[in-house]
C-alpha positions in Angstrom: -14.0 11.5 9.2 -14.0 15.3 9.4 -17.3 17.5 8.4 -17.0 20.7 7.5 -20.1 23.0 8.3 -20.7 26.7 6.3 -22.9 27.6 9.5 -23.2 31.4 9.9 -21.5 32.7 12.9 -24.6 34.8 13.7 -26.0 31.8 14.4 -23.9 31.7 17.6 -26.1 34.1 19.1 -23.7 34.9 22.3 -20.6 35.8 20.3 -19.0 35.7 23.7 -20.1 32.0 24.4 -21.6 33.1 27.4 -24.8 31.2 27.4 -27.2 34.6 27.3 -28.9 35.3 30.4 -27.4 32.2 32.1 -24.0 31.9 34.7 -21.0 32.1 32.8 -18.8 28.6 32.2 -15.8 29.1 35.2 -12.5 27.2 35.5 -11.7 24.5 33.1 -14.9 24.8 31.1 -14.9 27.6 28.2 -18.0 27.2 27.2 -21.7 25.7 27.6 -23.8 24.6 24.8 -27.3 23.3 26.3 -25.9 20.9 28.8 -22.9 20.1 27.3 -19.2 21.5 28.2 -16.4 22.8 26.2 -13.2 21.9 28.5 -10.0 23.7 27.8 -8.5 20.2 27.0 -11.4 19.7 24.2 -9.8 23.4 23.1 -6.4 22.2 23.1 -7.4 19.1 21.3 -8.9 21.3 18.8 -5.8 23.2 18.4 -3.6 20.2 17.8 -0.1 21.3 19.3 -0.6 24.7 17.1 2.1 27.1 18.1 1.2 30.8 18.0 4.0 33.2 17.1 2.4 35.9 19.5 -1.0 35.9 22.1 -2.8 38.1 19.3 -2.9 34.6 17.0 -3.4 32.3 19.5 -6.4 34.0 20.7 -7.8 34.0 17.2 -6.8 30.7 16.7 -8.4 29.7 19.9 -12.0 31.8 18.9 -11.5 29.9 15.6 -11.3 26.8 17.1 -13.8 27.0 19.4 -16.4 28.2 17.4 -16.2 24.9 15.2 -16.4 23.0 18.5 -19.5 25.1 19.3 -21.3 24.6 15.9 -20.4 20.8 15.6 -22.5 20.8 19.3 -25.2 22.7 18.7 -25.9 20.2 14.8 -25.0 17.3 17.1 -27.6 18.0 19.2 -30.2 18.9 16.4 -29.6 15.9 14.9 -30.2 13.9 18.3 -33.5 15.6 18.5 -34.4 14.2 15.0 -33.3 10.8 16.4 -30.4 10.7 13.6 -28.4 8.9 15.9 -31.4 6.0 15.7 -31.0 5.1 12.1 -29.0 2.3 10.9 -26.5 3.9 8.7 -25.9 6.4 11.6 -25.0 3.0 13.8 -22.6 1.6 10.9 -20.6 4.5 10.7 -19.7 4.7 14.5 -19.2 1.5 14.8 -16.5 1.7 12.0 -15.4 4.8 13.5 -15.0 3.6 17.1 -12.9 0.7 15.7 -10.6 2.8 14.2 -10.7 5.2 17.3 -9.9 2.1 19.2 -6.9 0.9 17.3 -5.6 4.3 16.8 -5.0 4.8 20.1 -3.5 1.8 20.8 -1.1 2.6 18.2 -0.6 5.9 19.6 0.3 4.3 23.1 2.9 1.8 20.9 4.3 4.8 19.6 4.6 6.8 22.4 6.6 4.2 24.4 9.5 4.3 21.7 12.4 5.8 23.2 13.7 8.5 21.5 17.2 7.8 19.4 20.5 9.4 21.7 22.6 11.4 20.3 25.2 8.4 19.9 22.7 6.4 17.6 22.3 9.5 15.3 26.2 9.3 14.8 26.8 6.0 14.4 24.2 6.2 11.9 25.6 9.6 10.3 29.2 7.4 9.8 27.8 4.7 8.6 26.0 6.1 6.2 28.6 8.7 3.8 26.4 8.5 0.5 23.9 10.2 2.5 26.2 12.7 4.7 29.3 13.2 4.8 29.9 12.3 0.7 26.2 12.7 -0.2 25.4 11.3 -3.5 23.4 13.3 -6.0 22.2 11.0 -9.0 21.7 12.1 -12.3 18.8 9.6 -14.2 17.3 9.0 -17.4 14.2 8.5 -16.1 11.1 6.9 -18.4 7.7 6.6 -16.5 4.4 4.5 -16.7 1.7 3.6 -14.8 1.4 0.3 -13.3 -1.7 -1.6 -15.1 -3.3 -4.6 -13.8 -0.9 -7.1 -15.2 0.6 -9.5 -13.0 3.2 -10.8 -15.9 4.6 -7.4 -16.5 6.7 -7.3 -13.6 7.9 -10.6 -14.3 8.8 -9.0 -18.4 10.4 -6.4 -17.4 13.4 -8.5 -15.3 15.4 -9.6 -17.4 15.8 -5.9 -19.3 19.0 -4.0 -18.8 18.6 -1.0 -20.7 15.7 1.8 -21.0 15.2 1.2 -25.1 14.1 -2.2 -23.9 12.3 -1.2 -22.0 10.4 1.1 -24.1 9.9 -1.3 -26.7 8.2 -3.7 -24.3 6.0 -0.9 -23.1 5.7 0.1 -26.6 4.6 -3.9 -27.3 1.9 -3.7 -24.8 0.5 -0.4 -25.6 1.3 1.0 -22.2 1.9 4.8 -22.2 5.2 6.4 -20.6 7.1 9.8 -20.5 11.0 9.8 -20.5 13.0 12.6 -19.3 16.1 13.6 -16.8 15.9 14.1 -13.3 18.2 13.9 -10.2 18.0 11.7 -7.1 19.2 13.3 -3.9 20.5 10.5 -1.4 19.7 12.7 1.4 16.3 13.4 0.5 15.2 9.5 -0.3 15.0 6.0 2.1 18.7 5.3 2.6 17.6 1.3 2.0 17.0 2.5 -1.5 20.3 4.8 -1.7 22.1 1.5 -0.6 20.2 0.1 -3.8 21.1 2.4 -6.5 25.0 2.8 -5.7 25.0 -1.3 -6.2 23.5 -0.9 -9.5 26.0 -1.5 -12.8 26.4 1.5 -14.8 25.0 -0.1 -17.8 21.7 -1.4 -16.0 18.9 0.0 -15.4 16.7 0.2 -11.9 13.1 0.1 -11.1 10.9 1.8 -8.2 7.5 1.9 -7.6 6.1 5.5 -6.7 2.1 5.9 -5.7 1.2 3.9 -8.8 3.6 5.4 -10.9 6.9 3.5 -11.8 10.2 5.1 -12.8 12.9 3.2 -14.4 15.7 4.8 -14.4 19.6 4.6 -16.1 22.2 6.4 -13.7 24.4 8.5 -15.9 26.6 10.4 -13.7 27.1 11.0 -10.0 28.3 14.4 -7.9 29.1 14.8 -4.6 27.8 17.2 -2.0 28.4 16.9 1.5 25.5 17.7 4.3 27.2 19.4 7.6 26.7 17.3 10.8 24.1 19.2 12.8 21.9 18.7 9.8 23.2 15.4 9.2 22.3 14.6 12.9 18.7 15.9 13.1 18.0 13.8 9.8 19.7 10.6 11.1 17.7 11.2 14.6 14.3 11.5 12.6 14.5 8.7 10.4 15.7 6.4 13.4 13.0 7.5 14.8 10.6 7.2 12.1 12.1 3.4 11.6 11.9 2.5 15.2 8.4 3.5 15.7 7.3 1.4 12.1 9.1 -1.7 13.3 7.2 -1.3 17.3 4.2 -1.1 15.5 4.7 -3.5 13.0 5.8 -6.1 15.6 3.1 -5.5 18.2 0.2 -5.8 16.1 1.3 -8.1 13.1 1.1 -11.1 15.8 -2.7 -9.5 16.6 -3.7 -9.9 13.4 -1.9 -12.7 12.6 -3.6 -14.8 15.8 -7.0 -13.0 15.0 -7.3 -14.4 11.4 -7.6 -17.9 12.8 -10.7 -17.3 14.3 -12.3 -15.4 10.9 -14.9 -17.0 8.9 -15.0 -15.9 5.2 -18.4 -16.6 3.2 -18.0 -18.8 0.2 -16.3 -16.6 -2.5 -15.0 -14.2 -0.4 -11.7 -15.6 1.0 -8.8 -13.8 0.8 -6.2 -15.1 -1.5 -3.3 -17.1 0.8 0.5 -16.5 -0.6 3.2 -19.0 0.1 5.3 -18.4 3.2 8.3 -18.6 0.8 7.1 -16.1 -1.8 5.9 -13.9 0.7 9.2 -13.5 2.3 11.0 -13.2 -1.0 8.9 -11.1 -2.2 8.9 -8.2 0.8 13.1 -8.7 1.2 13.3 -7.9 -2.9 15.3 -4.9 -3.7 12.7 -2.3 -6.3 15.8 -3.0 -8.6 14.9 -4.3 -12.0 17.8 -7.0 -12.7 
């Protein structure tokens, strides 16, 4: 939860963050606010790995920096006096907030014990995958779009379809708005598990992926080639190993934490969450976002 502050900076009165009148902060501390301290780590936290092109910027970027840090401080410790920190919505919100804090890290720490990916995995990867590399696939789609509504038997509708004028006319059925149009799909620039997808799909079928709400069905209609060179190739390959590898750590480690935790939770009467059968639920998360 971030709070942003228009708080003059002639409020600071000491510009220089010197603490007027008083000793000025020495050695790791950069600045004193009552009796707190501004460490350089808190500054470098602040700063979030930002990489200055020259000193000029990074000493503005540090002042920036460190004059939020200040301000937050100095309406922390108003609010303290005004016993703020007392009130109940006050203790709701950290508690949520030290929760998160708490599992973030512990995420963090999963994720920074992944090894990175060697330079052998990015090539085996690289050959194995051509459509995205070396013979990189550039799709050309009829494309129609709709938003999902809150109907559990369209899904189940739109299966059997094979073309996008059927499509439309069950859209057109249910009074659900859509768009049509062409696009392209670049191989390199999507999940390879969905690349793998598409170059299965018959040329007179159509496919179906979800997309923040928003799903696209789509009717391939010709295909070029463009190959990637294999530097770039290999600094793709390396990230999304690396992007897949830390999902799966994560997704191992603390599925079985959940998964043990929710025996012991106690739901009210009418607020139980809604079980799925083991069988659907692993059919449902190994099905393809392919419309058959």
């Amino acid at each position: 939860m971030k709070s942003q502050f228009a708080v003059a900076m002639a409020a600071i009165a000491c510009v220089g963050l010197a603490s007027c009148g008083e000793s000025q902060p020495k050695g790791q501390v950069v600045a004193k606010v009552g009796k707190d301290e501004v460490t350089v780590l808190d500054l470098q936290a602040a700063l979030a790995g930002f990489k200055a092109p020259d000193a000029k910027t990074r000493k503005a970027a540090e002042q920036q920096a460190l004059a939020a840090i200040v301000q937050r401080k100095i309406i922390a410790q108003a609010a303290h006096k005004q016993k703020i920190d007392k009130t109940p919505e006050y203790a709701r919100v950290q508690e949520q907030m030290n929760e998160t804090l708490l599992a973030r890290t512990w995420e963090e720490q999963v994720v920074k014990a992944v090894p990175a990916p060697s330079a052998e995995d990015a090539q085996a990867f690289v050959d194995k995958h051509p459509d995205l590399y070396s013979a990189r696939k550039k799709f050309s789609v009829d494309a129609l779009r709709f938003t999902m509504p809150n109907d559990p038997t369209l899904t189940q509708a739109l299966q059997p379809l094979h073309t996008l004028d059927e499509v439309k006319a069950l859209l057109t059925e249910r009074k659900i708005a859509f768009t049509t149009g062409q696009t392209e799909i670049d191989a390199f620039l999507v999940d390879p598990r969905f690349v793998e997808q598409l170059m299965k799909v018959k040329s007179d079928d159509v496919f179906a992926v979800p997309q923040n709400g928003v799903v696209l069905v789509g009717h391939v209609t010709g295909m070029r080639e463009e190959p990637v060179a294999n530097a770039l190739a290999l600094r793709h390959a390396t990230a999304y190993l690396r992007q897949t590898r830390v999902q799966e750590a994560v997704n191992r480690r603390f599925s079985g934490v959940v998964a043990a935790g929710m025996k012991d939770v106690k739901f009210a009467k009418g607020y139980e969450m809604p079980k799925a059968p083991p069988a659907a639920a692993k059919a449902a998360a190994a099905a393809p976002a392919k419309s058959n």
